[in-house]
PDB file with one MODEL, atoms N, CA, C and O in Angstrom:
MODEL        1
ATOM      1  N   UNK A   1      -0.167   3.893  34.161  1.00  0.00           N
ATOM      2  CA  UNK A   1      -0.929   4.393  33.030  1.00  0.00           C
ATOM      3  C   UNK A   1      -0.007   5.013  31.982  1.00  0.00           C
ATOM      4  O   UNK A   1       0.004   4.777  30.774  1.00  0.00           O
ATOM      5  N   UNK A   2       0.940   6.044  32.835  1.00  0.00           N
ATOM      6  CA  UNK A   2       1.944   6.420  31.421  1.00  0.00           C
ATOM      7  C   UNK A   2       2.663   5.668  31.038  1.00  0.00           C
ATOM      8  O   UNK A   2       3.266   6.258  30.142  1.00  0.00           O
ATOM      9  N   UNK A   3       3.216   4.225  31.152  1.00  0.00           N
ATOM     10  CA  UNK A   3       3.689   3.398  30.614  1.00  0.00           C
ATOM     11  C   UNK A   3       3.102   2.484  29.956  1.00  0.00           C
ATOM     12  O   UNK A   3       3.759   1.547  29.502  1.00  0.00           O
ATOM     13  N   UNK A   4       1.710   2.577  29.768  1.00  0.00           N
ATOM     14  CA  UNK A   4       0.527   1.524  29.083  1.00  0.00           C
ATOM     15  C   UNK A   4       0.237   2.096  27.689  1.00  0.00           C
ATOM     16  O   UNK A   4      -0.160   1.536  26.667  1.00  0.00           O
ATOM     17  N   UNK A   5       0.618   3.657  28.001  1.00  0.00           N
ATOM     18  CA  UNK A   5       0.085   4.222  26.271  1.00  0.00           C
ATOM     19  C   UNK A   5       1.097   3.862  25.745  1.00  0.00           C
ATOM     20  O   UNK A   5       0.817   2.877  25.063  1.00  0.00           O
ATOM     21  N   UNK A   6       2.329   4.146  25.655  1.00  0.00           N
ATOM     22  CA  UNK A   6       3.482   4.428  25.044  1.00  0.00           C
ATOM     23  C   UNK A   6       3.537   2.980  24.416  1.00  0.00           C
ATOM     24  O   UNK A   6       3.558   3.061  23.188  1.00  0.00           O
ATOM     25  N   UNK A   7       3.565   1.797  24.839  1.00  0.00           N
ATOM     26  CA  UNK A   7       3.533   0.488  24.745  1.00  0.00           C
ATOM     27  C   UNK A   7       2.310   0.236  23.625  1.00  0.00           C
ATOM     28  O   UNK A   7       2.271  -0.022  22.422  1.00  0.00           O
ATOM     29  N   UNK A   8       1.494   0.421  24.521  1.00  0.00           N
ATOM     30  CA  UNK A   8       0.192   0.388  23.162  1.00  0.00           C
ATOM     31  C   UNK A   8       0.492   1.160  22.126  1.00  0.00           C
ATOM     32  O   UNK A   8       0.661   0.433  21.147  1.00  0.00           O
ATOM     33  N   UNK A   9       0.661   2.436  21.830  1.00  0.00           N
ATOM     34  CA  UNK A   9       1.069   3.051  20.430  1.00  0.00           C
ATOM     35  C   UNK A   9       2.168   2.438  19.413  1.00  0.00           C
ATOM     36  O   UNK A   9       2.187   2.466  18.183  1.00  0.00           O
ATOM     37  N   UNK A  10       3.193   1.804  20.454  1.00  0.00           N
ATOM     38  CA  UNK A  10       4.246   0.991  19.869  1.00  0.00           C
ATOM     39  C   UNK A  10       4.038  -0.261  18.948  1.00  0.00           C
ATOM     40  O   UNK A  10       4.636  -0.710  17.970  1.00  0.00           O
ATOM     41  N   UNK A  11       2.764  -0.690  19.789  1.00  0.00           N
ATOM     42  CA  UNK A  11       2.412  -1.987  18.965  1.00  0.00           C
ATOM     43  C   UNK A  11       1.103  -1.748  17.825  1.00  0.00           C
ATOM     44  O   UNK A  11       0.412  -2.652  17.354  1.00  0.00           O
ATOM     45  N   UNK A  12       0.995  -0.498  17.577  1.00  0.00           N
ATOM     46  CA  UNK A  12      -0.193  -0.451  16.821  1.00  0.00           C
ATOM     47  C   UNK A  12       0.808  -0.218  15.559  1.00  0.00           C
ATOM     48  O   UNK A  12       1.897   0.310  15.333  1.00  0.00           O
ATOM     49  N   UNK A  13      -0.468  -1.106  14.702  1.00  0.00           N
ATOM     50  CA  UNK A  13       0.099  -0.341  13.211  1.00  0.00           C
ATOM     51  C   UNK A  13       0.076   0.842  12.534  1.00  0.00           C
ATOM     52  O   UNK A  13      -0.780   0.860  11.650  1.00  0.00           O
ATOM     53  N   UNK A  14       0.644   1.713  12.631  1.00  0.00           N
ATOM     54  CA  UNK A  14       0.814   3.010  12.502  1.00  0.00           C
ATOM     55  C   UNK A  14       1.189   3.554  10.850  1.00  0.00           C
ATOM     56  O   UNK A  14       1.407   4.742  10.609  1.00  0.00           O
ATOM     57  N   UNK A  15       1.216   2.613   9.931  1.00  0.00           N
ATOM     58  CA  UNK A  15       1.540   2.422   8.961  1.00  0.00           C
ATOM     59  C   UNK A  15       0.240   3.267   7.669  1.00  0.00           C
ATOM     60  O   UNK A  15      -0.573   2.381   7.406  1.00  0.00           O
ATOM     61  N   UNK A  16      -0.055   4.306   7.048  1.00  0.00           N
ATOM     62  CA  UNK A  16      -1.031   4.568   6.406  1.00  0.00           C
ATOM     63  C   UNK A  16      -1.801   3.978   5.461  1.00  0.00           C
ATOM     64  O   UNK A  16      -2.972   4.109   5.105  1.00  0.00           O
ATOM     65  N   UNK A  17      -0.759   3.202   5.085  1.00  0.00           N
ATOM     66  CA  UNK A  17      -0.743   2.074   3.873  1.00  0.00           C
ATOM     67  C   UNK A  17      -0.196   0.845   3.309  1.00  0.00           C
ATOM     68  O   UNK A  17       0.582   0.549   2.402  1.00  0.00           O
ATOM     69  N   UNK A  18      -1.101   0.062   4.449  1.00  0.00           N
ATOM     70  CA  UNK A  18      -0.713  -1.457   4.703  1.00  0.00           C
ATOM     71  C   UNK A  18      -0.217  -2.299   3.479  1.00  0.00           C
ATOM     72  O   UNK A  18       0.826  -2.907   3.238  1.00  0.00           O
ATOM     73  N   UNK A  19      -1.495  -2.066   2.743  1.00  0.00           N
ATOM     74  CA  UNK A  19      -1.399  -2.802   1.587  1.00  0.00           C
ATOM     75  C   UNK A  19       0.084  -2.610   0.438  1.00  0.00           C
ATOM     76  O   UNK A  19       0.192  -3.410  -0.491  1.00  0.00           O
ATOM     77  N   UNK A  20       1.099  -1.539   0.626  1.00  0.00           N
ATOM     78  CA  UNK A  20       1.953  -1.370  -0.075  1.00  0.00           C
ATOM     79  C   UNK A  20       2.944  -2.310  -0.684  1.00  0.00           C
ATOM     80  O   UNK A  20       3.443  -2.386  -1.808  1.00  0.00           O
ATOM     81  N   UNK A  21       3.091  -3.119   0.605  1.00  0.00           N
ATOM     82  CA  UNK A  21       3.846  -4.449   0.088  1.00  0.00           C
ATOM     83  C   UNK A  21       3.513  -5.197  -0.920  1.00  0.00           C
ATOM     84  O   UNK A  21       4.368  -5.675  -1.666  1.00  0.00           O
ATOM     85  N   UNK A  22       1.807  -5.461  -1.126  1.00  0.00           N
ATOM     86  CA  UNK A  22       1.510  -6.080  -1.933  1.00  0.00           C
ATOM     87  C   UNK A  22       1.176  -5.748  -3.209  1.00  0.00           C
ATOM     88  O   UNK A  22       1.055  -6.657  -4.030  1.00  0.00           O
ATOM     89  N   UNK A  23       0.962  -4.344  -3.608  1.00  0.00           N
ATOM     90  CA  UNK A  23       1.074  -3.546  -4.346  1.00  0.00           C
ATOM     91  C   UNK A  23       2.610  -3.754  -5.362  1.00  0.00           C
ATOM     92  O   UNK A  23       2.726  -4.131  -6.528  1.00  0.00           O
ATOM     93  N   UNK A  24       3.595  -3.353  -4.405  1.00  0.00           N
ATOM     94  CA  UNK A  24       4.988  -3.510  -5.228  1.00  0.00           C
ATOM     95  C   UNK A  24       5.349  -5.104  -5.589  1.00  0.00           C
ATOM     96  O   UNK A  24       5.950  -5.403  -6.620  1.00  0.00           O
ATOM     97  N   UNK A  25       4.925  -6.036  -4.653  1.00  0.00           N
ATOM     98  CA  UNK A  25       5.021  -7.540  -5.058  1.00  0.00           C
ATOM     99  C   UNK A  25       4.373  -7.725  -7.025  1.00  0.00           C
ATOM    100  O   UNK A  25       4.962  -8.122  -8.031  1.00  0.00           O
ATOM    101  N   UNK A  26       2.706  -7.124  -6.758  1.00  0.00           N
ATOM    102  CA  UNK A  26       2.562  -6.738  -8.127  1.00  0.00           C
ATOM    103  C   UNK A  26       3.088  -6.287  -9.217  1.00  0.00           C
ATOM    104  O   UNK A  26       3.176  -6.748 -10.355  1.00  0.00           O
ATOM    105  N   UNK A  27       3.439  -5.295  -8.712  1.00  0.00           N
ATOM    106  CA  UNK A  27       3.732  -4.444  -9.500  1.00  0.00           C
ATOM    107  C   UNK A  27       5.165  -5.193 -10.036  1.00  0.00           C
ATOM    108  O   UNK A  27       5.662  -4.697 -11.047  1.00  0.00           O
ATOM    109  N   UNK A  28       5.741  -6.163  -9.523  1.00  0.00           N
ATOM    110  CA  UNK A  28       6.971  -6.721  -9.873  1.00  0.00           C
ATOM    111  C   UNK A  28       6.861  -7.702 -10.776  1.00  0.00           C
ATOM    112  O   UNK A  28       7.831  -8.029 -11.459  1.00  0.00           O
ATOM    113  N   UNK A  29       5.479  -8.383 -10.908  1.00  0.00           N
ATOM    114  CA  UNK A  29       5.014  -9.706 -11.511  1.00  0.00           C
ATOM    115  C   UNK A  29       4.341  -8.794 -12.663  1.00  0.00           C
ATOM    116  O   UNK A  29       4.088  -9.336 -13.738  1.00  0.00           O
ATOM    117  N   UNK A  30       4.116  -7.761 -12.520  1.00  0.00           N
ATOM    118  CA  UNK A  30       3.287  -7.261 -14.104  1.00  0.00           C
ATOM    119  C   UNK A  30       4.572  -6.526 -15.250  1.00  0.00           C
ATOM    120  O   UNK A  30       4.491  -6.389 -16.470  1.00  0.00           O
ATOM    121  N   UNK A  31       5.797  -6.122 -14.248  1.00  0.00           N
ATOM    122  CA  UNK A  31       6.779  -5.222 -15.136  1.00  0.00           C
ATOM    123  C   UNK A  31       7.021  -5.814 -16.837  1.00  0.00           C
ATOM    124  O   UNK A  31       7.161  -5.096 -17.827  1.00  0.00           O
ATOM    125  N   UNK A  32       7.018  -6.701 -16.812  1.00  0.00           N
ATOM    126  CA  UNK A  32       7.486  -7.905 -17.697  1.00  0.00           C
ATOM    127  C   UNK A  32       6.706  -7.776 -18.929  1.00  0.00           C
ATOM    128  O   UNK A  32       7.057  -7.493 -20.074  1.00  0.00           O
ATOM    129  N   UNK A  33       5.124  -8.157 -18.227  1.00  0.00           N
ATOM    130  CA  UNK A  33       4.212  -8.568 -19.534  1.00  0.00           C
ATOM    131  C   UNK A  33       3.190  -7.288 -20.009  1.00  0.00           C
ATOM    132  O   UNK A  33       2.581  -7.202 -21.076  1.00  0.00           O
ATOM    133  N   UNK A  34       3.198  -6.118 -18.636  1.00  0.00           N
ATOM    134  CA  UNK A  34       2.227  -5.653 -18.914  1.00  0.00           C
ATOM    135  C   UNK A  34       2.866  -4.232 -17.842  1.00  0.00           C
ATOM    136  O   UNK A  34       2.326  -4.003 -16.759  1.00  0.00           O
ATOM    137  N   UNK A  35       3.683  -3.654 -18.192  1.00  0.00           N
ATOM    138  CA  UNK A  35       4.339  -2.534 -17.901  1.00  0.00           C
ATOM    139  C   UNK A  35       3.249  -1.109 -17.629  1.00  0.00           C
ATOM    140  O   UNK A  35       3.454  -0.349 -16.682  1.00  0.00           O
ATOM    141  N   UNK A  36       2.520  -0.981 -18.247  1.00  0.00           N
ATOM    142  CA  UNK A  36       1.583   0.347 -17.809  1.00  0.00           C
ATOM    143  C   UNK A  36       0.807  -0.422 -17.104  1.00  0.00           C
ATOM    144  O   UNK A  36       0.382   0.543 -16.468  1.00  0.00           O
ATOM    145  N   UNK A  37       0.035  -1.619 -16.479  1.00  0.00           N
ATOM    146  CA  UNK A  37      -0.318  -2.152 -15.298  1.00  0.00           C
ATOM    147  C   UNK A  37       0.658  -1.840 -14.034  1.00  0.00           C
ATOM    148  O   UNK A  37       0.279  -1.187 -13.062  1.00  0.00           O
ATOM    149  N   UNK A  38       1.914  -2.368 -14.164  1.00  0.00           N
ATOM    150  CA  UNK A  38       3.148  -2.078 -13.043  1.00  0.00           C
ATOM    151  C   UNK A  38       3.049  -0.669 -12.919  1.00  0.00           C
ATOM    152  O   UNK A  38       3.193  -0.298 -11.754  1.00  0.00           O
ATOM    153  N   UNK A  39       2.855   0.215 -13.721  1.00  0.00           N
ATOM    154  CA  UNK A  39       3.280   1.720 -13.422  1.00  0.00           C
ATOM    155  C   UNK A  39       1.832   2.330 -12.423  1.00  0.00           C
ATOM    156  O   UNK A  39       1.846   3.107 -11.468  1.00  0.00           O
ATOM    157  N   UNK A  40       0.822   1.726 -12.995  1.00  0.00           N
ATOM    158  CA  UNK A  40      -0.434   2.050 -12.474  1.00  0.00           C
ATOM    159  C   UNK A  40      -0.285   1.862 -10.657  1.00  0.00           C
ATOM    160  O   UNK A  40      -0.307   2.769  -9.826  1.00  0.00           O
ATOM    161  N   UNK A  41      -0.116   0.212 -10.390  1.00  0.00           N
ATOM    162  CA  UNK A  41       0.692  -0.231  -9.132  1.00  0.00           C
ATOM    163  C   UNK A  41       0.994   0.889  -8.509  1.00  0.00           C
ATOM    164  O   UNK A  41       0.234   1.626  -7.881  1.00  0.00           O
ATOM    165  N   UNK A  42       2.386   1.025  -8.742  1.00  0.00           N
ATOM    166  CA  UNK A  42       3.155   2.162  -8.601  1.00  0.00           C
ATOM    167  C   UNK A  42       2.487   2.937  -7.968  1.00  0.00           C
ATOM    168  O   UNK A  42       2.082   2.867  -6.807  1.00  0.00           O
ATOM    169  N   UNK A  43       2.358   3.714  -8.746  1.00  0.00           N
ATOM    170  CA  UNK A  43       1.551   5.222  -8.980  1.00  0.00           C
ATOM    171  C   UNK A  43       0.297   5.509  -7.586  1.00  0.00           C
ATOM    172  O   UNK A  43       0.207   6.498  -6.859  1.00  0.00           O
ATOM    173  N   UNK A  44      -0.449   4.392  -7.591  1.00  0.00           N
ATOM    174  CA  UNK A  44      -1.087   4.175  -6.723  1.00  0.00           C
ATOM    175  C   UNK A  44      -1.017   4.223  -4.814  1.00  0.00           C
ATOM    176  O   UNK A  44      -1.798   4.461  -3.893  1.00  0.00           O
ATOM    177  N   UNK A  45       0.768   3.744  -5.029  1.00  0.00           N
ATOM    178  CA  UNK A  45       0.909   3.755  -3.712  1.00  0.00           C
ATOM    179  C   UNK A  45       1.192   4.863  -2.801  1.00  0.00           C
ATOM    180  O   UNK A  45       1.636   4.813  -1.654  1.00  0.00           O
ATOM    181  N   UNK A  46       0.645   6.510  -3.960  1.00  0.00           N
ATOM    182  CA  UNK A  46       0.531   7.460  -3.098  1.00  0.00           C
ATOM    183  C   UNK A  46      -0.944   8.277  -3.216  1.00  0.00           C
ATOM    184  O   UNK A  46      -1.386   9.242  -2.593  1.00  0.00           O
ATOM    185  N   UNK A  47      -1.508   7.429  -4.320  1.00  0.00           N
ATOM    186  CA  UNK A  47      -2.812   7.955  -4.199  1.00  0.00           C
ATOM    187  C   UNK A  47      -4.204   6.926  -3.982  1.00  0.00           C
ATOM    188  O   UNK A  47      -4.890   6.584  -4.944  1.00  0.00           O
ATOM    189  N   UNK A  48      -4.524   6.461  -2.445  1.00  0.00           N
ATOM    190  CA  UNK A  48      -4.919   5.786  -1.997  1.00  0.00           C
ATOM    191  C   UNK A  48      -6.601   6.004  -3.169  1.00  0.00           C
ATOM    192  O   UNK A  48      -6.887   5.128  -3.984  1.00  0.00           O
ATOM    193  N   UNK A  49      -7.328   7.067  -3.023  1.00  0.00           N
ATOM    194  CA  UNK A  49      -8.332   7.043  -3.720  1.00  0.00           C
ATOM    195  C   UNK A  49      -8.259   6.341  -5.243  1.00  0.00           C
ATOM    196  O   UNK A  49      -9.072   5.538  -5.702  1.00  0.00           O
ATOM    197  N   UNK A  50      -7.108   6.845  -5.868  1.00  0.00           N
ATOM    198  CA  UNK A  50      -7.043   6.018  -7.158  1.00  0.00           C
ATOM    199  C   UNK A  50      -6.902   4.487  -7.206  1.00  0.00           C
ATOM    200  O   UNK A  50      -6.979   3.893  -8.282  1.00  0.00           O
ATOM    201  N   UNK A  51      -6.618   3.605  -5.604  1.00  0.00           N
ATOM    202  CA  UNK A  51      -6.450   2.206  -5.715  1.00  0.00           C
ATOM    203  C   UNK A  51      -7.844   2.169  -5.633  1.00  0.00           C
ATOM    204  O   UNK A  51      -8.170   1.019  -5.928  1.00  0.00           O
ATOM    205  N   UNK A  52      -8.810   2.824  -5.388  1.00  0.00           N
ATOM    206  CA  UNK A  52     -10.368   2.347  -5.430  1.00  0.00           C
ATOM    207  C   UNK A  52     -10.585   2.462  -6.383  1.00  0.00           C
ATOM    208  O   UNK A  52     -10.972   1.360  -6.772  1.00  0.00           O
ATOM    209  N   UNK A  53     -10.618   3.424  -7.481  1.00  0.00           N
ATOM    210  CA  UNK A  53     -11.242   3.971  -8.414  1.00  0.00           C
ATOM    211  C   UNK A  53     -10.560   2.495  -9.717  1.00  0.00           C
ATOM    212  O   UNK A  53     -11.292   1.871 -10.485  1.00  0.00           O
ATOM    213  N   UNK A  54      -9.054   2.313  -9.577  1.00  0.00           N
ATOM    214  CA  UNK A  54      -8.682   1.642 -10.737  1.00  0.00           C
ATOM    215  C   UNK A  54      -9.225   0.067 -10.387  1.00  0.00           C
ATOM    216  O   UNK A  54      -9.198  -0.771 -11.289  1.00  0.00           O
ATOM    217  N   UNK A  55      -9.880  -0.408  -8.592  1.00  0.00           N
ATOM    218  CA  UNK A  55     -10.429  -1.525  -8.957  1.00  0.00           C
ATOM    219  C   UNK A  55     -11.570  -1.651  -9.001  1.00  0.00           C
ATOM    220  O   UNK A  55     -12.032  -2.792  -9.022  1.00  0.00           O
ATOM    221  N   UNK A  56     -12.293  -0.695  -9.025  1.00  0.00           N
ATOM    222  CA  UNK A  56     -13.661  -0.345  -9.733  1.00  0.00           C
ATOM    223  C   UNK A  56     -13.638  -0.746 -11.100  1.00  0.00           C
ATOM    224  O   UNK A  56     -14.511  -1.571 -11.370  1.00  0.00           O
ATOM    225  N   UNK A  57     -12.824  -0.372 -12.135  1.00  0.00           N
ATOM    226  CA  UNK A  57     -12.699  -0.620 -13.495  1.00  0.00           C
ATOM    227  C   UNK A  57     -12.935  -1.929 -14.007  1.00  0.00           C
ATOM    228  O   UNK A  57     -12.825  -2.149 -15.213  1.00  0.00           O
TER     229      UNK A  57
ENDMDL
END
């Protein structure tokens, strides 16, 4: 049993904010044409409530 948690916690995604990768992938394809979009990106990837609120808009 104590070797079943440790294993299981290992393989969980433990990560708060999955989506980040794809966020900065964005945010790399907007720098160019549309720079306060990229910053928004950005900005976002520490305030999880504001990625709802800005794709509400």
């Amino acid at each position: 049993m104590i070797c079943i948690v440790p294993s299981f916690l290992g393989e969980c995604n433990l990560n708060p904010q999955p989506e980040a990768s794809r966020l900065l992938a964005d945010a790399g394809r907007l720098i160019e044409s549309n720079p306060d979009s990229a910053m928004q990106q950005i900005g976002s990837l520490f305030y999880p409530v504001q990625i709802s609120y800005t794709l509400l808009q």
